[in-house]
PDB file of N, CA, C and O in Angstrom:
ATOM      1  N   UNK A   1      12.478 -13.530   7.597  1.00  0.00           N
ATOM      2  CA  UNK A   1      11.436 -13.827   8.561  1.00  0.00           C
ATOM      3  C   UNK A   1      10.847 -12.509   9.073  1.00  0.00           C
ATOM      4  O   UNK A   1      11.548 -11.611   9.540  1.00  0.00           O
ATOM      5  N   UNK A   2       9.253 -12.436   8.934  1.00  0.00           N
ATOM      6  CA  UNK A   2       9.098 -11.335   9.470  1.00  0.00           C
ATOM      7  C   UNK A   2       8.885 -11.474  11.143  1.00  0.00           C
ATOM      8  O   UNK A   2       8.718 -12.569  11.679  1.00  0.00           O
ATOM      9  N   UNK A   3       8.917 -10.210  11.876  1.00  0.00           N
ATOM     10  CA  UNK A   3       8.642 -10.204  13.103  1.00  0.00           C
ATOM     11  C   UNK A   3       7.665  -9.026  13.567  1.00  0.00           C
ATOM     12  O   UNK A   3       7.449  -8.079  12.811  1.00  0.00           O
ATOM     13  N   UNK A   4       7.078  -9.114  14.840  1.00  0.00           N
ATOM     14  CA  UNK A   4       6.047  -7.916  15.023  1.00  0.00           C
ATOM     15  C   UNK A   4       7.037  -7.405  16.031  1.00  0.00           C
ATOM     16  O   UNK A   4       6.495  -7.719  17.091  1.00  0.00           O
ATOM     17  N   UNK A   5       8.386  -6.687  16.393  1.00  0.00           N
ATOM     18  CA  UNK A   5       9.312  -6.187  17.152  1.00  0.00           C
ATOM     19  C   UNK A   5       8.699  -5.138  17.141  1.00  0.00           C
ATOM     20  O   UNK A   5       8.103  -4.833  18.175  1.00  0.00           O
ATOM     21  N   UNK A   6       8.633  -4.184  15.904  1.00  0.00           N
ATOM     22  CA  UNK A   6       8.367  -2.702  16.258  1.00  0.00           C
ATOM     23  C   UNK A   6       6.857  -2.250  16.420  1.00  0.00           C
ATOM     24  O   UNK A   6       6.447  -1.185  16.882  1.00  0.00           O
ATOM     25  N   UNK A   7       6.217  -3.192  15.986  1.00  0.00           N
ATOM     26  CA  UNK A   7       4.501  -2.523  16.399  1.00  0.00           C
ATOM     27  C   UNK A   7       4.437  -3.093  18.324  1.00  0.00           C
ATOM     28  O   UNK A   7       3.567  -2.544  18.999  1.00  0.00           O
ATOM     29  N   UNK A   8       5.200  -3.956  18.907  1.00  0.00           N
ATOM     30  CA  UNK A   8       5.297  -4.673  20.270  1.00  0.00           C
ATOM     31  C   UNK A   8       5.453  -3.389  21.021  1.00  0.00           C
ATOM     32  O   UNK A   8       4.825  -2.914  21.967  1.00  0.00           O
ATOM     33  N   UNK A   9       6.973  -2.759  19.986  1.00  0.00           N
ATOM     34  CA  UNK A   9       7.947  -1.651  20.950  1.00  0.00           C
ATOM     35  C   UNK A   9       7.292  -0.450  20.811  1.00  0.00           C
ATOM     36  O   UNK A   9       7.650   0.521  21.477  1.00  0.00           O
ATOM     37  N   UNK A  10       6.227  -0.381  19.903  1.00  0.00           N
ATOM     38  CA  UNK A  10       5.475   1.193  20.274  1.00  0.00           C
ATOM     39  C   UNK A  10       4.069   1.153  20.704  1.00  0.00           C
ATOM     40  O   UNK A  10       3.455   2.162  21.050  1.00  0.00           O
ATOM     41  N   UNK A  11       3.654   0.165  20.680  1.00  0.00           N
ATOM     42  CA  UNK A  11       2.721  -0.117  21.944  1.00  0.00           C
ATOM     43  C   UNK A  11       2.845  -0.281  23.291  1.00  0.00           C
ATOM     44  O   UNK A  11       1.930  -0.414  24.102  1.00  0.00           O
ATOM     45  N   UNK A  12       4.179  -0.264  23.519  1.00  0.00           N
ATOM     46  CA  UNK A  12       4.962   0.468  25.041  1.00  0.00           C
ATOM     47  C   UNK A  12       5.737   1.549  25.252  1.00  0.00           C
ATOM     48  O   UNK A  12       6.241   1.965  26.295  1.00  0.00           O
ATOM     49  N   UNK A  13       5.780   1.999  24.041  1.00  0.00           N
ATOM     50  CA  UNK A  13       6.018   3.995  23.641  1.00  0.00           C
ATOM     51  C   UNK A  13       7.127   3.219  24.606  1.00  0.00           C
ATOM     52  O   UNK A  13       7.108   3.127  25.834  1.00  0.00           O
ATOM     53  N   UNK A  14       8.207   2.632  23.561  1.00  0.00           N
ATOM     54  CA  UNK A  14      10.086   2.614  23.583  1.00  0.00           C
ATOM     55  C   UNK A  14      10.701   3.000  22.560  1.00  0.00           C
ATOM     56  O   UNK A  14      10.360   2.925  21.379  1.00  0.00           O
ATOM     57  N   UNK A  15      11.583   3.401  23.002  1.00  0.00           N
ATOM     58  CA  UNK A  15      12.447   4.191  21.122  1.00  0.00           C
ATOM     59  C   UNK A  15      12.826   2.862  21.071  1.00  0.00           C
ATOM     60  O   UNK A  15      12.573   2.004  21.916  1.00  0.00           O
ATOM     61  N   UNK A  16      13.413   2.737  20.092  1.00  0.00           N
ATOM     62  CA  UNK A  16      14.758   1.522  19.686  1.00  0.00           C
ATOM     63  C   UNK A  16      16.175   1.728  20.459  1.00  0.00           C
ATOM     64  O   UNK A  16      17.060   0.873  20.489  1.00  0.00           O
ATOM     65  N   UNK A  17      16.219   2.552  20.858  1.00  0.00           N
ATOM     66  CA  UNK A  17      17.540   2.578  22.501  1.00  0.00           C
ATOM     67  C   UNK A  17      17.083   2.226  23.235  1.00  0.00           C
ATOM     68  O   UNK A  17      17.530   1.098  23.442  1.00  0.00           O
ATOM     69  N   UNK A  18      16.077   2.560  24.155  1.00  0.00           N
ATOM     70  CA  UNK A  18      15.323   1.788  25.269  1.00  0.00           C
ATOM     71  C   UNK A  18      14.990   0.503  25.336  1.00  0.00           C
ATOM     72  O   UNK A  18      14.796  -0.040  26.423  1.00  0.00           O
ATOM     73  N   UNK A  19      14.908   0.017  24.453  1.00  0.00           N
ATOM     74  CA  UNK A  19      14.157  -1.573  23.899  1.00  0.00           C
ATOM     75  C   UNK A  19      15.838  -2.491  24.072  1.00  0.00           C
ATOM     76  O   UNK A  19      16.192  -3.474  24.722  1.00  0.00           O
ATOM     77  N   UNK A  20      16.485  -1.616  23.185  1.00  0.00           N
ATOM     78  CA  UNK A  20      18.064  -1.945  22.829  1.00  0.00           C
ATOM     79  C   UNK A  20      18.700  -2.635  24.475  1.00  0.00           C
ATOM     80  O   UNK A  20      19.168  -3.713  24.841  1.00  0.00           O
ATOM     81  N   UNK A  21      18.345  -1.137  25.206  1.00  0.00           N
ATOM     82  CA  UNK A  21      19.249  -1.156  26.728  1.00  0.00           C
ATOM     83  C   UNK A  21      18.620  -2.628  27.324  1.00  0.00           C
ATOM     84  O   UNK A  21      19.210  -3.697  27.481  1.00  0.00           O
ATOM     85  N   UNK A  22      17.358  -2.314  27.564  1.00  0.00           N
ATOM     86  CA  UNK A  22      16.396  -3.523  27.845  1.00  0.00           C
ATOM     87  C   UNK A  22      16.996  -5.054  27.244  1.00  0.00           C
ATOM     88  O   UNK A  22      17.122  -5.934  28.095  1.00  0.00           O
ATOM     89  N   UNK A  23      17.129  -5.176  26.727  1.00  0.00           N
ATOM     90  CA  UNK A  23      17.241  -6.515  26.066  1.00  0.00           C
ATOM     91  C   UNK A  23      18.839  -6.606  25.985  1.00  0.00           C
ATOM     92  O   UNK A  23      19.286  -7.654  25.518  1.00  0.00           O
ATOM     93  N   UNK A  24      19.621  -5.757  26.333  1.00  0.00           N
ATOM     94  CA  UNK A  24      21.041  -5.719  26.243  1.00  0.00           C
ATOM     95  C   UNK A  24      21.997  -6.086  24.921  1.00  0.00           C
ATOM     96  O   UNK A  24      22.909  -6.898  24.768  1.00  0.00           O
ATOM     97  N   UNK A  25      21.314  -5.034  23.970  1.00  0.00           N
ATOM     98  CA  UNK A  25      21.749  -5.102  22.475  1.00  0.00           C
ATOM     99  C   UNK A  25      21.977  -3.602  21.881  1.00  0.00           C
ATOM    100  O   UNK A  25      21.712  -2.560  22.480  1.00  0.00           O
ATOM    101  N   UNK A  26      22.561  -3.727  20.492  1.00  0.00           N
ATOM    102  CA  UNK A  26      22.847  -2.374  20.816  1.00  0.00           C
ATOM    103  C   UNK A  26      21.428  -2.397  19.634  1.00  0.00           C
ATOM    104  O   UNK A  26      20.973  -3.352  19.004  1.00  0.00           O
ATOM    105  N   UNK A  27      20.903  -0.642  19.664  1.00  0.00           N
ATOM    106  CA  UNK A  27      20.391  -0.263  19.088  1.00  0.00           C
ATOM    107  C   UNK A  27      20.125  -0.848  17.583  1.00  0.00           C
ATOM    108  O   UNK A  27      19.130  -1.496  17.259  1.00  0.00           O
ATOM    109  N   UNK A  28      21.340  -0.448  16.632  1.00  0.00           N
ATOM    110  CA  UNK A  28      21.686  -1.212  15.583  1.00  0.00           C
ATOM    111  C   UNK A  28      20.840  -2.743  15.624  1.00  0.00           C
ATOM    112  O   UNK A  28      19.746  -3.040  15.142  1.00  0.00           O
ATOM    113  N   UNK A  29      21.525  -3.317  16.168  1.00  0.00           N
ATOM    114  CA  UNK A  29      20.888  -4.692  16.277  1.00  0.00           C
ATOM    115  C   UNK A  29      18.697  -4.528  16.553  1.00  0.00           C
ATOM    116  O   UNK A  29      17.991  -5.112  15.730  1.00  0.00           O
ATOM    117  N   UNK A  30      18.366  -4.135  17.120  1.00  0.00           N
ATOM    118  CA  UNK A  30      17.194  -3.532  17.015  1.00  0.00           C
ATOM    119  C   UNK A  30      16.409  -2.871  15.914  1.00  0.00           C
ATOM    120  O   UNK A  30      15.205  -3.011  15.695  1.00  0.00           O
ATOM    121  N   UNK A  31      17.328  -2.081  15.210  1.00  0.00           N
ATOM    122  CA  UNK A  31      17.090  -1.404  13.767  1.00  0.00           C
ATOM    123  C   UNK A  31      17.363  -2.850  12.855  1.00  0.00           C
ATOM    124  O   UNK A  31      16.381  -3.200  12.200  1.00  0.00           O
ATOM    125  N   UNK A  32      18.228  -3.467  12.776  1.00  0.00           N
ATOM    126  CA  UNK A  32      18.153  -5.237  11.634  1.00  0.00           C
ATOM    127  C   UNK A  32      16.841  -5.475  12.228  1.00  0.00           C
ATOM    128  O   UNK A  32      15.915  -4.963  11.600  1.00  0.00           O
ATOM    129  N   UNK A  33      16.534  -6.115  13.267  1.00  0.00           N
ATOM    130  CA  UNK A  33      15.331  -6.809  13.267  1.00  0.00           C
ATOM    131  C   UNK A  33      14.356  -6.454  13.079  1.00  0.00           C
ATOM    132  O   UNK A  33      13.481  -7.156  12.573  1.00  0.00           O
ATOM    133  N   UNK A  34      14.178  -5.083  13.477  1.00  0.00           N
ATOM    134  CA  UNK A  34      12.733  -4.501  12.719  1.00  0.00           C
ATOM    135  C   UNK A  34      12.688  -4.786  11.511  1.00  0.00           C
ATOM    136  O   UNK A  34      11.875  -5.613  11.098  1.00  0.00           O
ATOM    137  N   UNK A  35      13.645  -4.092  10.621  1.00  0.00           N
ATOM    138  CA  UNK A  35      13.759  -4.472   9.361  1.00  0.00           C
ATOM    139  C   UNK A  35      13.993  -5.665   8.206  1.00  0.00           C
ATOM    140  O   UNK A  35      14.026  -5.727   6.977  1.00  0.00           O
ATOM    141  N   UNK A  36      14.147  -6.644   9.431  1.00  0.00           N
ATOM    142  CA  UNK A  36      13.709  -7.972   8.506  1.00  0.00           C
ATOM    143  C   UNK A  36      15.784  -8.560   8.246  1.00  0.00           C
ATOM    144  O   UNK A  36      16.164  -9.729   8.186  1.00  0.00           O
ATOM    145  N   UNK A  37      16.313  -7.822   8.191  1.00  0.00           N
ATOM    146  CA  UNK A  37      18.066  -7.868   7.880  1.00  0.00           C
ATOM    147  C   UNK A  37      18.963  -8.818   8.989  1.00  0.00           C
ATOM    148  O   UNK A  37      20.192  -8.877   8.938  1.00  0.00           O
ATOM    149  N   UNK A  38      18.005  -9.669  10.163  1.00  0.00           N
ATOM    150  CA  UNK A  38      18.951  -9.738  10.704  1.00  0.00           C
ATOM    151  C   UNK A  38      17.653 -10.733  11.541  1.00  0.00           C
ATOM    152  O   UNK A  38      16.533 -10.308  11.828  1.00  0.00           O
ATOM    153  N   UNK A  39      18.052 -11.793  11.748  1.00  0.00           N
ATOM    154  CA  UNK A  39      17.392 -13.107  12.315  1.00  0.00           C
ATOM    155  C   UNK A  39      17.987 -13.571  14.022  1.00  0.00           C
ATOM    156  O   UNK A  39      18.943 -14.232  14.428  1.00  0.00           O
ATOM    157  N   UNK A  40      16.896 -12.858  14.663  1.00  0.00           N
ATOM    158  CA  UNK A  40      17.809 -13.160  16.156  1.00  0.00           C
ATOM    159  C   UNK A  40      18.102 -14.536  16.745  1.00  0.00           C
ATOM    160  O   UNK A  40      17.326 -15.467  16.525  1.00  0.00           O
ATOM    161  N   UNK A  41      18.948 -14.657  17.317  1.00  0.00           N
ATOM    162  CA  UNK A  41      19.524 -16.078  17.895  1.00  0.00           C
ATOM    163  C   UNK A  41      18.250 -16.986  18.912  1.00  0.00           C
ATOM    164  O   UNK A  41      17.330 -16.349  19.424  1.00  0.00           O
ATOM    165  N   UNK A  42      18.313 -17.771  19.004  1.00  0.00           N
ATOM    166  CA  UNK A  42      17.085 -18.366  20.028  1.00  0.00           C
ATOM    167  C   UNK A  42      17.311 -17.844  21.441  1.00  0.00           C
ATOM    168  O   UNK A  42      16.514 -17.793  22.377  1.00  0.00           O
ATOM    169  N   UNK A  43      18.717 -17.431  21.368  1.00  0.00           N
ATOM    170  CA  UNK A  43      18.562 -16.868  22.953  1.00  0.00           C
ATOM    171  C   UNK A  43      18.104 -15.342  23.395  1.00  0.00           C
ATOM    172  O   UNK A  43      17.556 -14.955  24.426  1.00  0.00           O
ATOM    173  N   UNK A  44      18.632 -14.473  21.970  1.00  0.00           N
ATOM    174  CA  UNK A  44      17.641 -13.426  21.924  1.00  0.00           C
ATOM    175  C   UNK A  44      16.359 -13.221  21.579  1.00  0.00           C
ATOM    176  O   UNK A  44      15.631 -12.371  22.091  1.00  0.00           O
ATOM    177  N   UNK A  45      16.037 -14.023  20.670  1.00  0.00           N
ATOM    178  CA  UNK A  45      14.591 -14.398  20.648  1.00  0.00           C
ATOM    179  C   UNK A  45      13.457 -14.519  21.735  1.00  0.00           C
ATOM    180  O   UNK A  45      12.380 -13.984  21.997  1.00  0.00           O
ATOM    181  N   UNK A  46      14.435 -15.701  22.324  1.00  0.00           N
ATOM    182  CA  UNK A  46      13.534 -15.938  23.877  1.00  0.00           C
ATOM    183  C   UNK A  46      13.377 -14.303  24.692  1.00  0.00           C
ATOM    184  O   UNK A  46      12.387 -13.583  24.822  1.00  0.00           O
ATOM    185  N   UNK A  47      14.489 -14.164  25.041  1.00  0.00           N
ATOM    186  CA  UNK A  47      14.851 -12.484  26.086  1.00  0.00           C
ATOM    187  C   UNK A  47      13.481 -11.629  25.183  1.00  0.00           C
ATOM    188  O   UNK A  47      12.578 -10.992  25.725  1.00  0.00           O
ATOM    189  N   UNK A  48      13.658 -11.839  23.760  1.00  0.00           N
ATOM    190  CA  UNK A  48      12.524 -10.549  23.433  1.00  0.00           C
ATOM    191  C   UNK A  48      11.468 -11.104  24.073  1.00  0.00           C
ATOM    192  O   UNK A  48      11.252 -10.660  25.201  1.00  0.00           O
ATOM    193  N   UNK A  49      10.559 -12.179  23.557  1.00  0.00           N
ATOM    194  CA  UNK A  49       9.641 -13.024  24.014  1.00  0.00           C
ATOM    195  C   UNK A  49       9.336 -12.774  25.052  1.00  0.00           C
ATOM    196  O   UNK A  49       8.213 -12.273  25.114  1.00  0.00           O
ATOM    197  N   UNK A  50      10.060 -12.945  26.361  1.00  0.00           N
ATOM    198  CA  UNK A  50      10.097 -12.805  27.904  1.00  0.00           C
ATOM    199  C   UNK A  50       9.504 -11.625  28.108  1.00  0.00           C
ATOM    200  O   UNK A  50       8.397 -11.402  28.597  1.00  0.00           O
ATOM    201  N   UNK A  51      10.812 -10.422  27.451  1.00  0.00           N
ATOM    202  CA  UNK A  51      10.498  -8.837  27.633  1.00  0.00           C
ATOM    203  C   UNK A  51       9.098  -8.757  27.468  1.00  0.00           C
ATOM    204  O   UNK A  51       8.487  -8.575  28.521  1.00  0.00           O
ATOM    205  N   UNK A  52       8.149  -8.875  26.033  1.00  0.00           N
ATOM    206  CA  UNK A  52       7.119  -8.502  25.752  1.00  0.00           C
ATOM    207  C   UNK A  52       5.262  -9.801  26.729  1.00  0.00           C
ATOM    208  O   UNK A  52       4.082  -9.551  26.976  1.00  0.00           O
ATOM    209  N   UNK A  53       6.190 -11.038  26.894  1.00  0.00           N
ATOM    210  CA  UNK A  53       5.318 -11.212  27.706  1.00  0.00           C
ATOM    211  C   UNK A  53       4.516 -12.426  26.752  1.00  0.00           C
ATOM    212  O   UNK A  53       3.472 -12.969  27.114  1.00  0.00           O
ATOM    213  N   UNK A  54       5.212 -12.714  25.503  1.00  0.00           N
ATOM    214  CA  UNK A  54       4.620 -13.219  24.200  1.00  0.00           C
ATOM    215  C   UNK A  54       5.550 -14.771  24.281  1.00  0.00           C
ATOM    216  O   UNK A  54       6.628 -14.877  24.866  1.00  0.00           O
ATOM    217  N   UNK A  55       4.723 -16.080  23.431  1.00  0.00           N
ATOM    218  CA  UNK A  55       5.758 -17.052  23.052  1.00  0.00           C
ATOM    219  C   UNK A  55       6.762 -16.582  22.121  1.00  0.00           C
ATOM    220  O   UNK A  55       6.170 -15.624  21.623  1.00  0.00           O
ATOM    221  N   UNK A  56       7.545 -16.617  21.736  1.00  0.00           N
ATOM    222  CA  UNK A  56       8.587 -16.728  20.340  1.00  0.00           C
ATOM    223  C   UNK A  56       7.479 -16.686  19.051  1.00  0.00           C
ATOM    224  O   UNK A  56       7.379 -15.739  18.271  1.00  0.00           O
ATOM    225  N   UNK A  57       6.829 -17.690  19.016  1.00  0.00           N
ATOM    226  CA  UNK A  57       5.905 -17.903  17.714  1.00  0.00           C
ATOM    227  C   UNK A  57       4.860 -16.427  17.763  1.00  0.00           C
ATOM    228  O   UNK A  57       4.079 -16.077  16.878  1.00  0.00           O
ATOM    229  N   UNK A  58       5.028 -15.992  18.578  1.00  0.00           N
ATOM    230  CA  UNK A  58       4.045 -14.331  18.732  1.00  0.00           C
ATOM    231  C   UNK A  58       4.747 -13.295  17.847  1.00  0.00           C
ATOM    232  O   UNK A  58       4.363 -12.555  16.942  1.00  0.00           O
ATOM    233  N   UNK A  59       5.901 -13.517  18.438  1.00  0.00           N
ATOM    234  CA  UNK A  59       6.599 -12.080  17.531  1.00  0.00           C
ATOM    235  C   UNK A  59       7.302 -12.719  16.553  1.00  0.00           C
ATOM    236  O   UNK A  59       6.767 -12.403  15.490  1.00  0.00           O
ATOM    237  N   UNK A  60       8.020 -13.292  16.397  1.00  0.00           N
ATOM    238  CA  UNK A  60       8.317 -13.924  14.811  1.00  0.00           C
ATOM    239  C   UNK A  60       7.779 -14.839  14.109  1.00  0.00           C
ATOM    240  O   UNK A  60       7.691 -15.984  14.553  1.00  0.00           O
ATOM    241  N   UNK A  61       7.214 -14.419  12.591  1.00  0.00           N
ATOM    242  CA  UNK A  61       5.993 -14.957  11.975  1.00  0.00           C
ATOM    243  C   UNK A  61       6.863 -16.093  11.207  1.00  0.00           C
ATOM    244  O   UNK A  61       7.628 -15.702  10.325  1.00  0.00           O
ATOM    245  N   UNK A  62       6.795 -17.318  11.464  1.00  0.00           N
ATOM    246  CA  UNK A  62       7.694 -18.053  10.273  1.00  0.00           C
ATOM    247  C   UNK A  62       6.586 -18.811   9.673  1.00  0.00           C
ATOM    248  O   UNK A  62       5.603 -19.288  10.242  1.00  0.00           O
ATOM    249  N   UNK A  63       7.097 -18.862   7.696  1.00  0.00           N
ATOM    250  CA  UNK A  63       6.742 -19.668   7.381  1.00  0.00           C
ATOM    251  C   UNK A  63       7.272 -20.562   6.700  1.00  0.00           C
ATOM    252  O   UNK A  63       8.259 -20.549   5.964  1.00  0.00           O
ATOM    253  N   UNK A  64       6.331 -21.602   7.076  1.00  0.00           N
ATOM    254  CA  UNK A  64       6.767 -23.159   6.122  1.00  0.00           C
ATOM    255  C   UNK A  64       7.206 -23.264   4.592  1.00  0.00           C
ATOM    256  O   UNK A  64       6.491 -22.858   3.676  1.00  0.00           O
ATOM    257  N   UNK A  65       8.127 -23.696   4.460  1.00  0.00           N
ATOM    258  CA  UNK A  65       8.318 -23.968   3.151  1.00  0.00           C
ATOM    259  C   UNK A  65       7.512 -25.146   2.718  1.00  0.00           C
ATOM    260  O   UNK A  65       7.801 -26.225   3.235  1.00  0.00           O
ATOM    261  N   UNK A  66       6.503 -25.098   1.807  1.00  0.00           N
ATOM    262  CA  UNK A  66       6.211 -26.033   1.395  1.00  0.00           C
ATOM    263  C   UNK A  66       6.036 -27.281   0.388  1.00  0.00           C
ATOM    264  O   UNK A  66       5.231 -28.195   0.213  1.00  0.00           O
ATOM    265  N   UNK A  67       7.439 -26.733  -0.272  1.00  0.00           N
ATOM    266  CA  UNK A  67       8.258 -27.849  -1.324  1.00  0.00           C
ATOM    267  C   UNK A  67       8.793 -28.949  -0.464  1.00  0.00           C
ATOM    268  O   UNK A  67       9.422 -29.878  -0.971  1.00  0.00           O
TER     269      UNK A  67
END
């Protein structure tokens, strides 16, 4: 699933520690999701969502399977 995490987090000039502390994750976990490796839970999902001010469907792009 892709997500817009890191174009969000540097349009508020945050490293990926700051974003990390913020959202109460570690860094690592921040580096998976940018990178597509790592699918956040609905409850971190939401917390990002909140943080940036966006629905869920804003920052993670899902698509339909359509088989």
């Amino acid at each position: 699933m892709d997500n817009r995490i890191q174009e969000l987090r540097k349009r508020k000039k945050l490293s990926q520690e700051e974003l990390a502390e913020k959202l109460e994750v570690t860094r690592q976990t921040i580096i998976s999701l940018e990178k597509g490796r790592y699918n956040a839970s609905l409850i971190l999902a939401h917390r990002i969502a909140r943080f940036f001010g966006l629905a869920i469907e804003d920052i993670f792009l899902f698509e339909e399977d359509s088989s």
